[in-house]
TORPANU-755180 format. One record per residue (C-alpha): residue number from 1; x, y, z. Coordinates in nm, 3 decimals. Layout:
N
NUM_X_Y_Z
...
//
This chain:
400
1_5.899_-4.518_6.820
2_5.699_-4.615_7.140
3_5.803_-4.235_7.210
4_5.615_-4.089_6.935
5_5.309_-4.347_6.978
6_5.311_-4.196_7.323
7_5.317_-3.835_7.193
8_5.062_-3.900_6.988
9_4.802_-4.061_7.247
10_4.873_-3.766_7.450
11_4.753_-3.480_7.190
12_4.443_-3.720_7.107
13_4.377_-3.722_7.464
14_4.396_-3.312_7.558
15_4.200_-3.254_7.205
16_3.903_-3.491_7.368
17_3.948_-3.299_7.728
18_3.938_-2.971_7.526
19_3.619_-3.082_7.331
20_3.459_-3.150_7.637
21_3.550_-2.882_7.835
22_3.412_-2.582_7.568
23_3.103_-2.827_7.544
24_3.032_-2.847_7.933
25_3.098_-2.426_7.894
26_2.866_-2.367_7.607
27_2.580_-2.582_7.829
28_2.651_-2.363_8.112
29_2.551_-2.075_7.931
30_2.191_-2.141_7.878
31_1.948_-1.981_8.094
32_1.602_-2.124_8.102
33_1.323_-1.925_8.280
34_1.000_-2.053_8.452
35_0.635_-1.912_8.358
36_0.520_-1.760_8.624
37_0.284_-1.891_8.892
38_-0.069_-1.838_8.821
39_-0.267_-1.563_9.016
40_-0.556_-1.393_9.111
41_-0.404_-1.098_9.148
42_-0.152_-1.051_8.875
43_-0.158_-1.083_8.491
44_0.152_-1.084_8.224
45_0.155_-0.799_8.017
46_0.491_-0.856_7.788
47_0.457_-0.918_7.408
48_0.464_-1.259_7.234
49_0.819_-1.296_7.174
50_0.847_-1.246_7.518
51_0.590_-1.529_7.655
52_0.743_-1.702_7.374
53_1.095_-1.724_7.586
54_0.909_-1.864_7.868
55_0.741_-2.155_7.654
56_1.017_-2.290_7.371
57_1.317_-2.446_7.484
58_1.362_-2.734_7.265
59_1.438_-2.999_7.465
60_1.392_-2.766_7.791
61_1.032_-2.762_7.678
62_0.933_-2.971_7.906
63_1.034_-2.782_8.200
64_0.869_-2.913_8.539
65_0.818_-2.642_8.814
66_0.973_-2.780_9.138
67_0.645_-2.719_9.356
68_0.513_-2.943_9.117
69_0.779_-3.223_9.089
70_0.675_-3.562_9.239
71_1.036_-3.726_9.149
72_1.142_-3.928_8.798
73_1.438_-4.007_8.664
74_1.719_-3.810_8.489
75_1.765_-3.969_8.098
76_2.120_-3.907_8.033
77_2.066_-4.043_7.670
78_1.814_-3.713_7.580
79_1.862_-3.514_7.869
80_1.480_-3.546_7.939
81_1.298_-3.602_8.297
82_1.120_-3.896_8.274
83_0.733_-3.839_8.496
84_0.590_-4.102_8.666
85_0.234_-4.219_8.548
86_0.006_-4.030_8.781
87_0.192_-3.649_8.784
88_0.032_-3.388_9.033
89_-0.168_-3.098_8.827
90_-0.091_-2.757_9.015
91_-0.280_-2.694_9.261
92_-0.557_-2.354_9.262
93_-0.490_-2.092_9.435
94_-0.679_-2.067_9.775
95_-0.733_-1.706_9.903
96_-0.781_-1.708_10.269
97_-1.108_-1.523_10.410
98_-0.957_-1.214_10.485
99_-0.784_-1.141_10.135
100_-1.125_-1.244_9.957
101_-1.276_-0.986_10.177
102_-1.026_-0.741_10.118
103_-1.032_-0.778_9.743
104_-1.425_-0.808_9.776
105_-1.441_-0.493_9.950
106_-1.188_-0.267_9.720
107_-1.381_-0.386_9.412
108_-1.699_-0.224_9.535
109_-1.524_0.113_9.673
110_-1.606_0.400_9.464
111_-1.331_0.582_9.246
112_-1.316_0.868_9.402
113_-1.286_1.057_9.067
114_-1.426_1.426_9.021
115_-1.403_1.662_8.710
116_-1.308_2.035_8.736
117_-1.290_2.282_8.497
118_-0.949_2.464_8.453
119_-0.818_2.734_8.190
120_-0.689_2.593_7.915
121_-0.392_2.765_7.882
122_-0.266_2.612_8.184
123_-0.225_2.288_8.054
124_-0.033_2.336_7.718
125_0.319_2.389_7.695
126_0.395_2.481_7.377
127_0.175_2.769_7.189
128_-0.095_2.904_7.330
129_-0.208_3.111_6.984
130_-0.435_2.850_6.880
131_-0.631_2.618_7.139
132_-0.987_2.501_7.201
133_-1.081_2.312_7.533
134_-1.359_2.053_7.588
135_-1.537_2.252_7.876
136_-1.841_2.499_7.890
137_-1.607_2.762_7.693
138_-1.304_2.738_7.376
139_-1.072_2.858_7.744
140_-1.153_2.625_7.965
141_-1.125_2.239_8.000
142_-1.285_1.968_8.197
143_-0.984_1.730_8.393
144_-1.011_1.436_8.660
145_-0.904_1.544_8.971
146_-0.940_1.378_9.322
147_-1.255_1.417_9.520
148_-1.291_1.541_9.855
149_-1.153_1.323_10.105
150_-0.924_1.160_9.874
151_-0.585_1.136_9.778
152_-0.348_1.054_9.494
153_-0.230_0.728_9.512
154_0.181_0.738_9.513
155_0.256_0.457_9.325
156_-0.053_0.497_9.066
157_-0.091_0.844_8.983
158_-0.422_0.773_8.818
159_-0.563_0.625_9.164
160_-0.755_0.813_9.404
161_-0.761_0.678_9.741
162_-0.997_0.759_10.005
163_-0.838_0.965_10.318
164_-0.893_0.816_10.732
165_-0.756_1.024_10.994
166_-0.683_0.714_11.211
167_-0.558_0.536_10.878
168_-0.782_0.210_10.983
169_-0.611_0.003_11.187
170_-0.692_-0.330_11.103
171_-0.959_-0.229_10.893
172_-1.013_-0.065_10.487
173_-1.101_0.280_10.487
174_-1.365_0.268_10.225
175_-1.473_0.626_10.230
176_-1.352_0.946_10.374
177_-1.334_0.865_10.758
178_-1.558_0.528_10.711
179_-1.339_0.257_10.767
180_-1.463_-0.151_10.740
181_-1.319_-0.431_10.964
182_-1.154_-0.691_10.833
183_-1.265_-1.036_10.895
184_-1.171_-1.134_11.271
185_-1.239_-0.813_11.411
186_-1.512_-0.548_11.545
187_-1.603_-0.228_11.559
188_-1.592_-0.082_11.963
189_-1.750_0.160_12.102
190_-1.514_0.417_12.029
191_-1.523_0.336_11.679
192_-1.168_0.105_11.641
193_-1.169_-0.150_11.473
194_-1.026_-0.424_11.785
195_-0.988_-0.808_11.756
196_-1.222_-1.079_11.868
197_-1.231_-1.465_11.966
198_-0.985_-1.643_11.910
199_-0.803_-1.347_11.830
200_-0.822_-1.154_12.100
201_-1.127_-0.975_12.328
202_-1.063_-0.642_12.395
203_-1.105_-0.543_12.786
204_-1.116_-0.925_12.861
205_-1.007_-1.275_12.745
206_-1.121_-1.512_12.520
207_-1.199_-1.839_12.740
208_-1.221_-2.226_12.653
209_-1.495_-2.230_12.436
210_-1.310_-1.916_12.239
211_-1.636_-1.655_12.469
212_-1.503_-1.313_12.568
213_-1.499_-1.277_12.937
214_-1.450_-0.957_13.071
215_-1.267_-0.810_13.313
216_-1.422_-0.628_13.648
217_-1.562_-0.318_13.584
218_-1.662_-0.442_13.237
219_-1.960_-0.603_13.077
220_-2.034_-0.776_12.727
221_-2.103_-0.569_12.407
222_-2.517_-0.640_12.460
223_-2.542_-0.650_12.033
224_-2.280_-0.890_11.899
225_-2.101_-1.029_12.247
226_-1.784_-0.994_12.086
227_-1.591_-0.747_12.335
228_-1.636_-0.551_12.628
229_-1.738_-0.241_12.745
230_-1.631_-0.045_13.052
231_-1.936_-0.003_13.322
232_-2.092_0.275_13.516
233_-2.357_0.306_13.722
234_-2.598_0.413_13.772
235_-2.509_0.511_13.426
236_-2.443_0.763_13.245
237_-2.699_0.996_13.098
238_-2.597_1.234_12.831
239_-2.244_1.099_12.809
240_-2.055_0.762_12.759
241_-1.882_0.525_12.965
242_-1.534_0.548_12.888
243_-1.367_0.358_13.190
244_-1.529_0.157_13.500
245_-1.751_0.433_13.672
246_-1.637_0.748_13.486
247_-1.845_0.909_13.188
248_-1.718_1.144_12.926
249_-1.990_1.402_12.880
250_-2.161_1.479_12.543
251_-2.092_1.823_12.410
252_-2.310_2.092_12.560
253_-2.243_1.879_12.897
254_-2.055_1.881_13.179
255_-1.915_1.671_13.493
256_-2.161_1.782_13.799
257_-2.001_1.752_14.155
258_-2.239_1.372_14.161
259_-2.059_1.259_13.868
260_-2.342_1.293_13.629
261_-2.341_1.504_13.274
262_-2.566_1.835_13.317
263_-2.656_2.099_13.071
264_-2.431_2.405_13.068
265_-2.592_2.743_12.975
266_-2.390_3.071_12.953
267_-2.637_3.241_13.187
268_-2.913_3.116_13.409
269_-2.908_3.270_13.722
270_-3.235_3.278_13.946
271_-3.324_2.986_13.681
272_-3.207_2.616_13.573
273_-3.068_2.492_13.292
274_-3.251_2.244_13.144
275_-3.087_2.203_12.834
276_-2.744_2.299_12.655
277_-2.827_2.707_12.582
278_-3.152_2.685_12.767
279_-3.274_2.841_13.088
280_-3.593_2.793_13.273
281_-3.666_3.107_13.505
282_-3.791_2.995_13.890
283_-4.142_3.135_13.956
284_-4.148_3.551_14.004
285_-3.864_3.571_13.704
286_-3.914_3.639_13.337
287_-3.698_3.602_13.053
288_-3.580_3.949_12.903
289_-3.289_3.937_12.666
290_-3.176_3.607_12.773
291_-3.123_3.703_13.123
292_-3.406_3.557_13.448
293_-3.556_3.914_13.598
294_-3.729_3.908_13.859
295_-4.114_4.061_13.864
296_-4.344_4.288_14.073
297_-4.665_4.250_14.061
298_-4.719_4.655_14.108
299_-4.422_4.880_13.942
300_-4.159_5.040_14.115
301_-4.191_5.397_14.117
302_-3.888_5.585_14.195
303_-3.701_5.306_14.228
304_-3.648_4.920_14.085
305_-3.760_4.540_14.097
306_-3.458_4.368_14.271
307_-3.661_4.015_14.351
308_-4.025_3.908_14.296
309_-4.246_4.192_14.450
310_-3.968_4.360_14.596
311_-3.866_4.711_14.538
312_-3.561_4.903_14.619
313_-3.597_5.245_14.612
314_-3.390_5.518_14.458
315_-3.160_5.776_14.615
316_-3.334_6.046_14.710
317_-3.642_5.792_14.797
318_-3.785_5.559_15.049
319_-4.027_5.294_15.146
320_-4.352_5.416_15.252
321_-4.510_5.081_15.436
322_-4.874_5.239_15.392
323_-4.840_5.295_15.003
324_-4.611_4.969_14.939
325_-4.398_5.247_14.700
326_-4.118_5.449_14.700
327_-4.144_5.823_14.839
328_-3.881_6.047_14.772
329_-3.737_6.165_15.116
330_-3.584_6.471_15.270
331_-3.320_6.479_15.548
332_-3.495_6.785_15.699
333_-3.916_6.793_15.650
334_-4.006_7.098_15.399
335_-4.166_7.409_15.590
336_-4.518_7.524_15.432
337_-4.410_7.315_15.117
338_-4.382_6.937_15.008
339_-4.001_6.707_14.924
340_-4.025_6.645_14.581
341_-3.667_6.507_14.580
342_-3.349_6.422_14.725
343_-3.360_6.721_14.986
344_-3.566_6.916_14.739
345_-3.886_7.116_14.845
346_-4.156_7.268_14.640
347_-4.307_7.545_14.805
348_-4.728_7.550_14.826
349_-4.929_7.855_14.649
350_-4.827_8.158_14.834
351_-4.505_8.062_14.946
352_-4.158_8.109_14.847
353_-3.863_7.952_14.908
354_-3.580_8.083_15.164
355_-3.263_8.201_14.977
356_-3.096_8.056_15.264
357_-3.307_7.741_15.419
358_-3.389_7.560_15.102
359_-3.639_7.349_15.315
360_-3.852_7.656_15.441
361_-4.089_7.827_15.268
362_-4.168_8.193_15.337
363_-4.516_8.331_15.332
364_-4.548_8.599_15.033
365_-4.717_8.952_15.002
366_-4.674_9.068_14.676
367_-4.711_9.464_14.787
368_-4.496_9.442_15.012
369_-4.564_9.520_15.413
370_-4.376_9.828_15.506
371_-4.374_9.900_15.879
372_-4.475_9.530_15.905
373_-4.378_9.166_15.804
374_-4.565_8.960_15.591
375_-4.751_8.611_15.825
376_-4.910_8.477_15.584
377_-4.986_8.458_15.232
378_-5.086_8.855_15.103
379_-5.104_8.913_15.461
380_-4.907_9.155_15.683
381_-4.897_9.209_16.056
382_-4.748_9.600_16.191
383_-4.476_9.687_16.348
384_-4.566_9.807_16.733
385_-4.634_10.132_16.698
386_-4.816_10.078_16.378
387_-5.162_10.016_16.282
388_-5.326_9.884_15.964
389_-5.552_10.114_15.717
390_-5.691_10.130_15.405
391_-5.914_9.872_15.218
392_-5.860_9.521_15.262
393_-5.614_9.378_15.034
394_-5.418_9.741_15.027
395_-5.343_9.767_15.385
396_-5.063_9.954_15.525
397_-4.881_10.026_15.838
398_-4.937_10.369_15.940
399_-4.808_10.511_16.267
400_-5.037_10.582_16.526
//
């Protein structure tokens, strides 16, 4: 008997553990989910049956999010948390400076959106029997595409996203190659955006009172004292200061052997370059054809203007002191005749020139002087043995 009470007792007990157990597993099932924070920055987008998950829980309804949780007790009875009095309300959320700017300064960027016409055709897949675009024409139609300087945003497709070459480091690139500092930093001089006080001082160190002080060689930014720029002196003239005494010239410039930026000029010789492409001629010069050439007052016959009021003669020529110009010049002086060039003689009226001595000129009779020679021009002289007759100007050698 006390055998079968005992039996008994036992299957009420492992029916209660059972009970319990597939209770304790059904509970262990649920899954409750917390609404999400609220934010600036993000917004739900899921239907009402959705939300609807996140807000009815029967008695999970009153679901307290831990960051919010200022302690209570557990009611075992209801399986409720029971708040204390005063309960904390979440708390807003705080942006710091630099995501305020940030958010600021992307909601006033523009789109970067263009429109382009393309043929229609191109953009249908199916049949291309029957179409009409929405451009100027039935073929072509009018699309977003990215503007110059931007880019497609990876992520969003629909996005166009201005393009920096330097990609802005720690700064927004508003605009094609324009970028904007973020709070905390400062635009140098070579156009980088670098940090200052506390943060940093760039070319120096921030001091006690959180002042840049620079190192040597550098001075204070003279406009907003918020980094530090290299020095050189006595300065540098058509060029920047890029390190402690040495300047990068400006284009059009170069280094001179005193360290200072001059013009350069393709030519300028016998003149100065006083500005990138331009030369100033010294005095006696003149510009012809871009080049400096130098002038004489009186021109150079036979020969050329090598400097101001100089001459230099040609070949065949020389410098005749007396004249100030160039004569032309035979090695050996022409006989009854004048050099009219290089070894070239021109015979005076009456004269001819020797088939052999091209410098002498021979005295010509045009009758002739038989029994005779001829002296002079149309004049003969006889032979000994010979005298002249006849009428002047038809004279002839007879024998005596």
């Amino acid at each position: 008997m006390r055998s079968s009470w005992q039996l008994v007792t036992g299957l009420a007990l492992l029916l209660a553990l059972s009970s319990v157990a597939q209770a304790q597993f059904k509970t262990a099932g649920i899954k409750t989910r917390q609404p999400p924070p609220p934010s600036a920055n993000l917004q739900y987008a899921g239907n009402a049956s959705e939300q609807s998950q996140y807000t009815s829980y029967g008695s999970y309804s009153s679901f307290v999010p831990a960051e919010t949780y200022q302690g209570g007790s557990f009611n075992q009875y209801n399986g409720h948390y029971v708040q204390p009095l005063h309960t904390a309300t979440p708390a807003p959320q705080i942006l710091d400076e630099t995501a305020l700017f940030i958010n600021k300064t992307r909601s006033e960027m523009a789109s970067g959106i263009c429109f382009e016409e393309v043929p229609t055709a191109s953009l249908l897949h199916g049949s291309r029997e029957k179409y009409v675009g929405n451009g100027t024409t039935p073929d072509m139609s009018r699309i977003q595409v990215c503007c110059k300087g931007y880019e497609r945003n990876p992520h969003i497709y629909r996005r166009c996203e201005p393009v920096c070459a330097d990609d802005c480091p720690n700064g927004i690139c508003t605009a094609p190659n324009t970028c904007v500092c973020i709070p905390g930093h400062v635009r140098s001089a070579e156009g980088k955006c670098i940090s200052t006080c506390p943060l940093g001082c760039g070319n120096g160190v921030c001091d006690e009172q959180n002042q840049c002080r620079c190192h040597a060689g550098y001075t204070l930014d003279p406009v907003g004292q918020k980094f530090c720029l290299p020095e050189c002196k006595p300065g540098c003239a058509q060029g920047r200061c890029v390190a402690p005494n040495k300047c990068e010239c400006l284009p059009g410039y170069r280094q001179a052997a005193d360290g200072s930026c001059a013009p350069v000029c393709e030519q300028c010789e016998h003149g100065e370059c006083t500005a990138p492409g331009h030369c100033s001629c010294h005095a006696g010069y003149l510009k012809i054809e871009g080049r400096c050439e130098p002038t004489c007052e009186k021109p150079c016959q036979n020969g050329r203007c090598i400097a101001p009021n100089t001459c230099e003669c040609a070949p065949g020529n020389e410098w005749d002191r007396k004249t100030g110009q160039c004569v032309v010049h035979c090695d050996i002086p022409c006989l009854n005749g004048v050099c009219i060039g290089q070894n070239k003689c021109e015979c005076k009226p009456g004269y001819v020139l020797d088939e052999l001595q091209r410098n002498i000129c021979q005295p010509h009779c045009p009758q002739g002087c038989p029994n005779g020679f001829c002296s002079a021009p149309n004049f003969c002289i006889c032979q000994p043995g010979f005298i002249k007759s006849g009428i002047k100007g038809r004279q002839s050698c007879q024998r005596v």
